[in-house]
N, C-alpha and C positions, 0 to 999 in steps of 0.2 A: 811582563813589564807593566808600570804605570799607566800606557797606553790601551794595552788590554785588558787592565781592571774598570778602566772608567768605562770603555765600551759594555762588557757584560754586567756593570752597575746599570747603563744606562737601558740597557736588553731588558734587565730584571725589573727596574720600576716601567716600563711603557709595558711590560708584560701583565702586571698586576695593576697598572692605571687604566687599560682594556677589562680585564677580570672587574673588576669596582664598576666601572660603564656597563659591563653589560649586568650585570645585578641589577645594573637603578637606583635611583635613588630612595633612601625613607621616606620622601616624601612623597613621590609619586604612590610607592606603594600602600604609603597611609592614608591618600586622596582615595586610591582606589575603594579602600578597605571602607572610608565616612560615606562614600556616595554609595555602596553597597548594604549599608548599616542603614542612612537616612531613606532609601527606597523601601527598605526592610519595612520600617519606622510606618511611613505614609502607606503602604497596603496594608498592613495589619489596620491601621487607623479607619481606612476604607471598606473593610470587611465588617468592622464595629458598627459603621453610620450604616450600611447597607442592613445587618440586623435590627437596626432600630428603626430604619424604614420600612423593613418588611414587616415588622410586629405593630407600629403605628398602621398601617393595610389593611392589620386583619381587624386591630382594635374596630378601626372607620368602617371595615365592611358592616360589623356586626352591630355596632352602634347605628349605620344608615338603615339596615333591617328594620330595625325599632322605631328607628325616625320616620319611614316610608309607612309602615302601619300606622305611625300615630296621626301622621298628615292626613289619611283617608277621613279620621275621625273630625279632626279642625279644619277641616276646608267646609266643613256644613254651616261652624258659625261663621267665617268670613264669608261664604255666599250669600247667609242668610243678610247679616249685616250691609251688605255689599246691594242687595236685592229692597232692604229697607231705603236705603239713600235713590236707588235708581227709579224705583217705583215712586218715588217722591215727586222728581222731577225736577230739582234744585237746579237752579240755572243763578249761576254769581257771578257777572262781570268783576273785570279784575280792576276795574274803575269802581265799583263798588265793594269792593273788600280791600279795606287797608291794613286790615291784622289777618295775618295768615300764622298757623301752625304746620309746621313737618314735623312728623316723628319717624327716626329714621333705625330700622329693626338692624342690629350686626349682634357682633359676641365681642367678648374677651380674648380668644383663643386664635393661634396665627396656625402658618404652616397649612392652609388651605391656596395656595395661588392667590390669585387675584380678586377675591370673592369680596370682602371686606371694600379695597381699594378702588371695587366698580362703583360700587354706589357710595362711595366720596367722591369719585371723579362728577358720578352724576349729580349729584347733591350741589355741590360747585357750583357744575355749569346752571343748574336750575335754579341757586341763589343770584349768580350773577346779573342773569336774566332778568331780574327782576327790575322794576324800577325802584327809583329813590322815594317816593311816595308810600310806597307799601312796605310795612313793618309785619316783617317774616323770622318767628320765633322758630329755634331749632332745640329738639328735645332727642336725645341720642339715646341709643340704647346699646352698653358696649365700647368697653375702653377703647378699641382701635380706631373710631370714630370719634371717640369724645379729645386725642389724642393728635387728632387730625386737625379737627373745627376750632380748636382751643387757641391754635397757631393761627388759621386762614381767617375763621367768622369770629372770633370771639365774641361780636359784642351781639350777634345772632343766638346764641348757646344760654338756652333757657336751664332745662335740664341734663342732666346726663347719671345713666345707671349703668353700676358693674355689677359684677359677677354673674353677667349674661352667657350662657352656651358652656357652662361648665356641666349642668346637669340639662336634659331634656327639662322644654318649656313647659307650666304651669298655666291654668289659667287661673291662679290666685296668683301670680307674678303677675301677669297682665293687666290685671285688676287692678293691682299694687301701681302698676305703672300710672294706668288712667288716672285712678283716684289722685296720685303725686297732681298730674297734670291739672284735674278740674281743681285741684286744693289752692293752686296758683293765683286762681280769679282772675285770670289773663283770659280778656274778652277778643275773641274774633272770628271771624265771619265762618271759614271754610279752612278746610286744614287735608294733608295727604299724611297718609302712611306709604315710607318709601320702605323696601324691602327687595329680597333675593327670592323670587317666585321659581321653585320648582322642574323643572321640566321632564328630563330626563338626569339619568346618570352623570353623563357630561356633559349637560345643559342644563342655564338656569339665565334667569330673566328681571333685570330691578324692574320694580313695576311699583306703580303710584297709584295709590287707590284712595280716592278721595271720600271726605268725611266735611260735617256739617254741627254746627251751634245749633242749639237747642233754639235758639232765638230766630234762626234761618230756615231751620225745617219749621219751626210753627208759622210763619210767614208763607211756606209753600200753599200753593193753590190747590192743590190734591190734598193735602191736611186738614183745609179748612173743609172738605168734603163730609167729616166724620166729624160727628156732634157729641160723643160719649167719649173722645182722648182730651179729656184736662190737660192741662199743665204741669202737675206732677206723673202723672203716665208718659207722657211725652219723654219728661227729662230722665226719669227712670230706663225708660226703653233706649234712650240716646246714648243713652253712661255704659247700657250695655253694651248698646251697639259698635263701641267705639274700645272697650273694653276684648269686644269679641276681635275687632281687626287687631288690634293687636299682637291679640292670642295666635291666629290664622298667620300674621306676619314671622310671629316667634317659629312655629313649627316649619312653614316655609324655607326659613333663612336657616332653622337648624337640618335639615334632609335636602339643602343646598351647600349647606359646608361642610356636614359629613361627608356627600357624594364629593364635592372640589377636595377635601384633604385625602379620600381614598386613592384619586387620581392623581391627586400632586405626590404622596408616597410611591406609589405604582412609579411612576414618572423616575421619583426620584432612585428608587431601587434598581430600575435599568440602566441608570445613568451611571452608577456605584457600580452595576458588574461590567460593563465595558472601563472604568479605569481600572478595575482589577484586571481584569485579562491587557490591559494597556501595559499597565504595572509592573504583571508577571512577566509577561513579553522583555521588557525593557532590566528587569531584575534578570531574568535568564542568560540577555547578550553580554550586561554588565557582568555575572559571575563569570561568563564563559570565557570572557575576555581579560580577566584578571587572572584564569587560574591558564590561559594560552602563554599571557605572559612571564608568568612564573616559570612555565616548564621552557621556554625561549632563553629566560633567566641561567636556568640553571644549567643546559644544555648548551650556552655560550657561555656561562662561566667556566663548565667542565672543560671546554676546547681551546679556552684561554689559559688554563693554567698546564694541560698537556702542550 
């Protein structure tokens, strides 16, 4: 009858609109498939940066090697230099110095931590400090810094040199620096070299080591002691002497950011194998659980259509 064809029509489509339900939708299943594909995507990605971390480790191990020997050698002229100004006795009220010079030692090159951004923070606070009387020229050494002062001090920002810390430091670059500086004719009293001093591995320390005019140390009381240093010996020995902190500052600040970049790689390569195993972890539930469904899929399709 009429009556029992609509019924078994109606049996037959709720039979096969169950069979369709438990399949799922395409769409579900092509969600599954993108988010199984984009985790694929992001660990492979993660494996990449973690080799490129671990190979920037060894480069920085072996280049701090080099750096660490060479520092033994330039820490003679900054002590000697360091030992010329102390033995002097220079005493400058900051009521009598109204021209000051900073030269501040960094590189070109990032991906060391914090190392660059210490001594801007310090640098900052130590312009800030100052009074409005005193005219404090800033000579940078080192795009990441000259990049910095360019926004905050500008009108501080005497000089600035790049292509610093791409190769180990020179003291004919140091040289190069000074001479830029005395070519300026920019008169003033007492002046620092600020830089990243050394310590250990994963320690280092900005430190300010102060320097003096040729005009300030011949004015010292211990100077006038010695009756055979002219005025061209003097200045001679001053250009070295200021040449040599330099020099001591560059080697410093490079076996301070070789040793920050090894550490900041190291750092970063641990950080790169826990999201891989995060990763894996999280790819594994996701596969397991897409191919649970499938066989759910098809084992309640099977029982829908018997």
């Amino acid at each position: 009858s009429d009556l029992w064809l609509r019924r078994n029509n109606m049996a037959s489509a709720s039979s096969l609109f169950r069979a369709s339900s438990a399949l799922g939708s395409p769409w579900v299943q092509s969600r599954s498939m993108a988010t199984l594909k984009e985790i694929s995507m992001r660990l492979r990605s993660v494996k990449n940066i973690q080799k490129i971390t671990k190979s920037m480790k060894m480069v920085s191990a072996a280049k701090f090697n080099r750096a660490e020997r060479d520092l033994r050698e330039a820490r003679t002229y900054g002590s000697a230099a360091k030992a010329f100004f102390d033995k002097s006795e220079i005493e400058v009220e900051e009521e009598k110095a109204p021209n000051q010079l900073v030269i501040a030692v960094t590189s070109d090159r990032g991906l060391c931590g914090g190392i660059h951004s210490g001594v801007g923070k310090d640098l900052r606070a130590y312009l800030n400090a100052k009074s409005k009387e005193t005219s404090t020229k800033l000579v940078v050494c080192g795009d990441k810094l000259r990049s910095l002062f360019q926004r905050s001090h500008p009108n501080n920002l005497l000089l600035a040199f790049s292509e610093i810390g791409r190769q180990p430091p020179t003291f004919s670059e140091a040289s190069f620096v000074a001479q830029q500086i005395l070519e300026t004719g920019l008169e003033f009293e007492k002046g620092e070299v600020v830089f990243n001093r050394f310590k250990s591995v994963i320690s280092y320390q900005v430190t300010h080591q102060p320097f003096f005019s040729t005009e300030t140390v011949a004015s010292s009381d211990k100077m006038s002691a010695y009756d055979d240093v002219d005025a061209d010996i003097l200045k001679n020995y001053q250009e070295f002497s200021l040449a040599s902190l330099i020099y001591s500052g560059m080697k410093e600040g490079a076996a301070s950011e070789q040793s920050a970049r090894m550490t900041a790689m190291d750092n970063a390569t641990k950080n790169a194998g826990e999201m891989i195993d995060k990763l894996t972890l999280t790819f594994n539930r996701t596969r397991q659980a897409v191919i649970t469904r499938e066989l759910i899929e098809i084992i309640s399709g099977a029982a829908a259509i018997e």
